[in-house]
C-alpha positions as CSV (number, residue, x, y, z in Angstrom):
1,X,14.4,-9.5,-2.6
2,X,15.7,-6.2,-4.5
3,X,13.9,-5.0,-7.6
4,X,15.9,-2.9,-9.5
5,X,14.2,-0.6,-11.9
6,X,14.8,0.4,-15.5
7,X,14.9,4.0,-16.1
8,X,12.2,5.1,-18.7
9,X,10.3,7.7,-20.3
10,X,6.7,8.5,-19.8
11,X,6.6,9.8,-23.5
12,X,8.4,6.7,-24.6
13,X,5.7,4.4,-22.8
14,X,2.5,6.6,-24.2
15,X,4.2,6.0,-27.8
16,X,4.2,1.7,-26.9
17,X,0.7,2.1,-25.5
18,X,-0.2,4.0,-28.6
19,X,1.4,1.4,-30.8
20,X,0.1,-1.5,-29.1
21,X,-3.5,-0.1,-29.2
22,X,-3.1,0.8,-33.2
23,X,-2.0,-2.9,-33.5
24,X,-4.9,-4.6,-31.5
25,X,-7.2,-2.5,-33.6
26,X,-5.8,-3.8,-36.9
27,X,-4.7,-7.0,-36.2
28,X,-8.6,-8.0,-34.1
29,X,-11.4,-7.8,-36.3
30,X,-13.7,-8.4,-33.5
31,X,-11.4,-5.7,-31.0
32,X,-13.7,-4.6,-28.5
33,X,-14.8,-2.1,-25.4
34,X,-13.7,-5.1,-22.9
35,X,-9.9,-5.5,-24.9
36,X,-9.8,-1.8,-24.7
37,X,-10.5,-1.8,-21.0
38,X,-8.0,-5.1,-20.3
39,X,-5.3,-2.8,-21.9
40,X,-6.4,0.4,-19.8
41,X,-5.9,-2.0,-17.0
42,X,-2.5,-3.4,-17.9
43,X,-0.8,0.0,-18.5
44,X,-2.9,1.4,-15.4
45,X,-1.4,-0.5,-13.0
46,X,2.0,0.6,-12.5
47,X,2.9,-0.8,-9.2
48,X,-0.7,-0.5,-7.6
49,X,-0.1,-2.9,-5.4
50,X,3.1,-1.8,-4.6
51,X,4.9,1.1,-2.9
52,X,8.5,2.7,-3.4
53,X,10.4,3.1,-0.6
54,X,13.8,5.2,0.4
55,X,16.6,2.0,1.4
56,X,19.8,4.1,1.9
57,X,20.6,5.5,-1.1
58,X,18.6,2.9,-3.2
59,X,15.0,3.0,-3.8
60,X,13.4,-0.4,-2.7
61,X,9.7,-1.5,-4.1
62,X,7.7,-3.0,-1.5
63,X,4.7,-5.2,-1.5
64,X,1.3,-3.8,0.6
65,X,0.9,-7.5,2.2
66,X,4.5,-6.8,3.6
67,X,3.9,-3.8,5.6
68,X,3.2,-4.3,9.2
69,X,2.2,-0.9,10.0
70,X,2.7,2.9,8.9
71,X,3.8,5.2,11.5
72,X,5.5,8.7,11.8
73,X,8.7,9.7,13.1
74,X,9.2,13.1,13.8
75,X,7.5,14.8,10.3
76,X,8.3,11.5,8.1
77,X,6.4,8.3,7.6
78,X,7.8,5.5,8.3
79,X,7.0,1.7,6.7
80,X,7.5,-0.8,9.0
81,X,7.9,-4.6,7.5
82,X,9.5,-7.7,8.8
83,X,12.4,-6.6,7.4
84,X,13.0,-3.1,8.1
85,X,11.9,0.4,8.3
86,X,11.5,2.4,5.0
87,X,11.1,6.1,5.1
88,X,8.2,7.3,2.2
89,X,7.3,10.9,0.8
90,X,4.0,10.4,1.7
91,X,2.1,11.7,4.8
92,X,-0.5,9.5,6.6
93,X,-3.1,10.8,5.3
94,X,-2.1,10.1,1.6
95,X,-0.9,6.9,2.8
96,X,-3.9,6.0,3.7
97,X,-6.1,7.1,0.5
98,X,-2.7,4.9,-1.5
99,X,-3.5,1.9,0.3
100,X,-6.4,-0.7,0.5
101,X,-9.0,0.4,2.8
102,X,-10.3,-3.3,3.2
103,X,-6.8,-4.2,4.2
104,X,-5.2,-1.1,6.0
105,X,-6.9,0.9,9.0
106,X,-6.5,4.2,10.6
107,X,-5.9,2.9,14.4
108,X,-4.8,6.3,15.6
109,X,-3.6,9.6,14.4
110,X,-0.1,8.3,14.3
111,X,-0.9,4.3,12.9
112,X,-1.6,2.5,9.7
113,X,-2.0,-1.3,10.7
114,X,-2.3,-4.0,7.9
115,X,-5.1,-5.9,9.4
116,X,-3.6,-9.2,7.6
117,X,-0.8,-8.9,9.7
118,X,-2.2,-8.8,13.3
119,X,-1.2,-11.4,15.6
120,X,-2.7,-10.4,18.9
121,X,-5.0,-7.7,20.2
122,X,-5.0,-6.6,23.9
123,X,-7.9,-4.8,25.8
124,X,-5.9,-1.3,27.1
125,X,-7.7,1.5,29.0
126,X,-10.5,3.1,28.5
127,X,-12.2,0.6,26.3
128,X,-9.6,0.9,24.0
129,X,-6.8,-1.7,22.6
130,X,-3.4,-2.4,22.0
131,X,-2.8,-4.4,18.5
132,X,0.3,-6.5,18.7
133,X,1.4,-7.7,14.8
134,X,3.1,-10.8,13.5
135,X,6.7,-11.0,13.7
136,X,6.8,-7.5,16.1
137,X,7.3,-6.5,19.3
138,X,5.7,-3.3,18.9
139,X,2.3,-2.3,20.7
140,X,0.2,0.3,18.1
141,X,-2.2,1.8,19.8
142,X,-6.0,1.8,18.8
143,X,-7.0,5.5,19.9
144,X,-11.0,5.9,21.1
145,X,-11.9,7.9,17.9
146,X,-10.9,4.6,16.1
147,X,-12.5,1.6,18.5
148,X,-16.0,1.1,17.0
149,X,-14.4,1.3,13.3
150,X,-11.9,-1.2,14.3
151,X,-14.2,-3.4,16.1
152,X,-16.6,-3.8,12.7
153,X,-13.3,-4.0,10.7
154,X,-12.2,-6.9,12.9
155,X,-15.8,-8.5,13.0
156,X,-16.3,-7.6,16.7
């Protein structure tokens, strides 16, 4: 599914959120910290669980619980989904801080795996694994600095 996104101004949106928050106030006699807070939360999100992608010459929004794994491909990251790969501005290492550390894992200097998307895990050499994901054919490697985080991550 393609998401196409309206062009807008940040000034323009701080103006709404200003103009919503002077209307709550007015309009709620008993407006409070927690209504305050559910607003913070509602402008705050902008696409937090979501992560804008290069398609072409488009710019493509993806969901976190589609992406398969996060690798790099010469000095670019790389998004890999079930239904493509997705080139993002981001190195690894921000990558990693962006995304959900209950649901994402460092598996090796070069991976990112989405441990919701794991299908089968292989012992490899050196007490280490291979992680196969759903709907992939591609082995990511889980390097030795990684194993003992990934086995408590896994429950192991």
């Amino acid at each position: 599914m393609d998401y196409i996104l309206k062009p807008f101004s940040e000034e323009r949106l701080d103006i709404t959120i200003q103009r919503l928050r002077k209307g709550c106030t007015h309009k709620l006699a008993s407006y409070d910290y927690n209504q305050e807070k559910m607003l913070d939360c509602f402008v705050n999100l902008k696409l937090m669980d979501k992560i804008a992608v290069w398609d072409q010459e488009k710019i493509k929004i993806i969901d976190f619980q589609e992406i398969l794994y996060v690798t790099v491909e010469g000095r670019q990251s790389v998004i890999i989904t079930e239904f493509g790969r997705f080139f993002v501005h981001l190195n690894l290492k921000e990558l990693e801080v962006k995304l959900p550390k209950e649901k994402f894992f460092r598996t090796h200097r070069a991976f990112i795996i989405n441990l919701e998307n794991i299908d089968e895990i292989s012992l490899w050499f050196n007490n280490t694994f291979v992680v196969r994901m759903k709907n992939c054919r591609d082995e990511i490697p889980v390097s030795r600095t990684f194993v003992k985080e990934f086995r408590n991550a896994i429950g192991l």
